[in-house]
N, C-alpha and C positions, 0 to 999 in steps of 0.2 A: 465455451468460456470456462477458462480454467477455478476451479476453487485455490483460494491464495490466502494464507495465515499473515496479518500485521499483526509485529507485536515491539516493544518497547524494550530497547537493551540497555546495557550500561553506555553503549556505543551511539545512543540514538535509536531509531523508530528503524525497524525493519521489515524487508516482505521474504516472505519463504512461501516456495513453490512445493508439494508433499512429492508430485509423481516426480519430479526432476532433482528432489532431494538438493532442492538451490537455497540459499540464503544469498541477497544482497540488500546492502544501507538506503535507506531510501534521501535522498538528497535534496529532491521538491517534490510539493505535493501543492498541484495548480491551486485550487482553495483549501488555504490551510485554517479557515474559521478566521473571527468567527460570524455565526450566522450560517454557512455553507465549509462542508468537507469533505473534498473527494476529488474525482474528478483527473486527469492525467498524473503518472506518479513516476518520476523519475529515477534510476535506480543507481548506485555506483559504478555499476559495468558499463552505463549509458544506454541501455536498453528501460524499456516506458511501458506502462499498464493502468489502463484504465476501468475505476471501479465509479460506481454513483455514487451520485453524490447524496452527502446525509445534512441532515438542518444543523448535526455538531457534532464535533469526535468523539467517534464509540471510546468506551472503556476497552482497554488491550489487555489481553489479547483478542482479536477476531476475525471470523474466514468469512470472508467475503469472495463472489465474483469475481474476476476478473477477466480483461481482452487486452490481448497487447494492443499498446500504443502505437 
């Protein structure tokens, strides 16, 4: 499982990959809160990663786990 930085742009919430040197917008996020957030994460390329889910949305920036979708 890859490690994968979310972080918050002017653009919206995004995910970046380090060893792939990727940035893409994240579009959905299956549970977006509140109560639960995490969980399948859809990206603008159309390509998915899922990360656990957490009881609420971390403060950004943060590298979390991830498995593609």
């Amino acid at each position: 499982m890859p490690k994968v930085m979310l972080r918050r742009t002017d653009e919206g919430m995004t995910l970046y990959i380090p060893k792939q040197d990727l940035e893409e917008k994240i579009i959905s996020i299956e549970h977006p809160g509140p109560g639960q957030w995490g969980g399948q994460i859809t990206l603008s390329d159309g390509s998915s990663f899922v990360v656990d889910i957490m009881s609420e949305e971390p403060k950004l920036p943060i590298t979390v786990r991830a498995k593609r979708g």
